[in-house]
C-alpha positions as CSV (number, residue, x, y, z in Angstrom):
1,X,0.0,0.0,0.0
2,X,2.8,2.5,0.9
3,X,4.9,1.6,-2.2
4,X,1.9,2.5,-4.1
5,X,1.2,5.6,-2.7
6,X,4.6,6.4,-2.7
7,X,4.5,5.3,-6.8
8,X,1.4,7.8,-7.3
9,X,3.2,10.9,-5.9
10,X,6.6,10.1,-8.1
11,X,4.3,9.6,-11.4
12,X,2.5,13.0,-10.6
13,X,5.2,14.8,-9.9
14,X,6.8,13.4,-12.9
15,X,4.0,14.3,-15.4
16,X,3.6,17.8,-13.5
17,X,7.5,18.7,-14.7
18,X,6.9,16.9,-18.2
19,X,4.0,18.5,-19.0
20,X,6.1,21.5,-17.8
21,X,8.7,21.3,-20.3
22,X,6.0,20.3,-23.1
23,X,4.5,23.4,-22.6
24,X,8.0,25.6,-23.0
25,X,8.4,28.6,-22.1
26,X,8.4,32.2,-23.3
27,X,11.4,34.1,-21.0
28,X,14.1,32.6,-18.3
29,X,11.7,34.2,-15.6
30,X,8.8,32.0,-17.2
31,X,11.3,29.2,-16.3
32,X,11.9,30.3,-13.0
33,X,8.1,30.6,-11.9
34,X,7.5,26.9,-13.3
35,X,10.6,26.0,-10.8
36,X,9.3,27.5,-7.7
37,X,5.9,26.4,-8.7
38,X,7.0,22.9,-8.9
39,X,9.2,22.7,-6.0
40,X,6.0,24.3,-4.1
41,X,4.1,21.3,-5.3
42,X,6.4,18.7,-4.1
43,X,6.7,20.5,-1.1
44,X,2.8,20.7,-0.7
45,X,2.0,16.8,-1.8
46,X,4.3,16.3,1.1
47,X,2.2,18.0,3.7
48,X,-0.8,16.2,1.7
49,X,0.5,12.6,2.5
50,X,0.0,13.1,5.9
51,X,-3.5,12.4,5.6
52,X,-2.6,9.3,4.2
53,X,-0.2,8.0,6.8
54,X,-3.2,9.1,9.5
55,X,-5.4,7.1,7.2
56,X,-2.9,4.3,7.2
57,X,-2.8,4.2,10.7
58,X,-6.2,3.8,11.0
59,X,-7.3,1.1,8.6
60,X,-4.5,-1.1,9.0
61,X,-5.1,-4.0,11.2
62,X,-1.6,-5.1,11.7
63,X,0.0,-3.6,15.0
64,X,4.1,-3.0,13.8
65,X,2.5,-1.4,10.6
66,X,0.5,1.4,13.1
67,X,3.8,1.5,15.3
68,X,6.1,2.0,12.2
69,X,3.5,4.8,11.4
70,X,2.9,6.6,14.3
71,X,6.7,6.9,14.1
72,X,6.9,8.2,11.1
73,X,3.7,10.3,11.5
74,X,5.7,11.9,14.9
75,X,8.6,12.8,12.8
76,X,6.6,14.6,9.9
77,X,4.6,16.4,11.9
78,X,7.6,18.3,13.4
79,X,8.2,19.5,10.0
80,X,4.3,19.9,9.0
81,X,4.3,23.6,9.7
82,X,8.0,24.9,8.3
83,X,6.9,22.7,5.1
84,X,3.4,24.6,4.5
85,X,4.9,28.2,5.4
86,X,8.1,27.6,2.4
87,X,5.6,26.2,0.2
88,X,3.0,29.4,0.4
89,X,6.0,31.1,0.4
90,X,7.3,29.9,-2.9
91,X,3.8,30.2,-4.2
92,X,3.9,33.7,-3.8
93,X,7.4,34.1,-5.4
94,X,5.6,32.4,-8.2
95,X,3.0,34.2,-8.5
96,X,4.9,37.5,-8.3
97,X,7.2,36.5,-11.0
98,X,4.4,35.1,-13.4
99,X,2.6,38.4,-12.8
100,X,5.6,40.6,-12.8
101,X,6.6,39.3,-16.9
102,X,4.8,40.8,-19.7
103,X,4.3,37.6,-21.0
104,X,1.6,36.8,-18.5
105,X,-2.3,38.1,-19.6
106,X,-4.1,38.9,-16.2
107,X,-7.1,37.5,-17.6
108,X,-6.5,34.3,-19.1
109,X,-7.5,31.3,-17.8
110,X,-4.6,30.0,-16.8
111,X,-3.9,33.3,-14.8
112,X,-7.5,33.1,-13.5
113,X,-7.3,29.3,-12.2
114,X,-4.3,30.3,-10.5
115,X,-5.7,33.0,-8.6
116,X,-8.7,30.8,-7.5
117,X,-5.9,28.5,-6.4
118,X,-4.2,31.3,-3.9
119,X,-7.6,32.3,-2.6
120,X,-8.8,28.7,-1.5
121,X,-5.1,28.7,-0.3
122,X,-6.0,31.4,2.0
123,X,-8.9,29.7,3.3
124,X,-6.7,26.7,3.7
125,X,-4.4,29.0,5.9
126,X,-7.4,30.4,7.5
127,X,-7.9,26.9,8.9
128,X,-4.9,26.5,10.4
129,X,-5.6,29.1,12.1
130,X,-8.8,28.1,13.2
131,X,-7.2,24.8,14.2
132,X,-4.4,26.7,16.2
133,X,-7.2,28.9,18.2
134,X,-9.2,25.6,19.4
135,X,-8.5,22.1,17.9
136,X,-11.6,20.2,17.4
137,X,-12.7,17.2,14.8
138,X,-14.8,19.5,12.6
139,X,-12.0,21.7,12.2
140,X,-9.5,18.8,11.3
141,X,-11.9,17.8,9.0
142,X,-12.4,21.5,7.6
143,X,-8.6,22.0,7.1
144,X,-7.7,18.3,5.2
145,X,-11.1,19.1,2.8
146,X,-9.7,22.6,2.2
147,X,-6.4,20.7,1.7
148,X,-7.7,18.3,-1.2
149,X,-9.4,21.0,-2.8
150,X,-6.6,23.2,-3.1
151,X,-4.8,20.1,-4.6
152,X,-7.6,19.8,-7.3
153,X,-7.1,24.0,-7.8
154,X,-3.7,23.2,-8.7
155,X,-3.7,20.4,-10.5
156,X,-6.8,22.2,-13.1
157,X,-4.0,25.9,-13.2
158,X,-1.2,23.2,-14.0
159,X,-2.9,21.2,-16.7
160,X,-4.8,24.3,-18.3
């Protein structure tokens, strides 16, 4: 199961930079944001997989597998936070670049996807703060739903 997980992130992350470099590029700062933007990805399907392991932990019936887990869990969660703040981080730098060339129409779709993908990142930021105020199960589930649909925003701006 974790070998195939592990298989799905590689291939995505794979075809995100392929389909990258099929699309080219129209300046070196183009080139850049695509960079930052994919290093933000990796870094964010990072952060995503902790659902996963959680979800792991849960469903699996064999006791060293939840130890092995929980272990691993511990470890990543240390790094949850400094992960999502570089990430959002380089999602800005992105976005400032791709907006900064004059390469880039403001109103395209491809410019418009991405900007519905920072403002449900925003809400996904919002509920980490909500989460850091008062931790609760409605609010875990809140912040992982605002989680997968900021994965689905991304992946529609990359493969417009």
């Amino acid at each position: 199961m974790i070998t195939r997980w592990l298989t799905i992130n590689i291939i995505t992350i794979l075809v995100i930079v392929l389909w990258s470099l099929y699309q080219g590029y129209d300046s070196s700062y183009i080139l850049m944001g695509k960079i930052i933007a994919q290093a933000a990805f990796i870094l964010f399907l990072i952060n995503i997989n902790m659902y996963f392991v959680f979800l792991l932990i849960r469903k699996s019936k064999i006791r060293n597998v939840k130890v092995k887990l929980a272990k691993i869990s511990k470890k990543m969660m240390r790094y949850h936070i400094p992960i999502a703040i570089t990430a959002t981080l380089l999602i800005i730098a992105h976005a400032a670049l791709m907006i900064s060339t004059r390469f880039v129409n403001l109103w395209n779709t491809k410019t418009v996807s991405g900007a519905a993908a920072i403002g449900i990142l925003i809400i996904l930021l919002f509920s980490v703060l909500l989460r850091r105020w008062k931790a609760s199960g409605k609010r875990r589930k809140f912040h992982f739903t605002m989680a997968f649909v900021f994965l689905g925003f991304v992946i529609l701006h990359v493969f417009i």
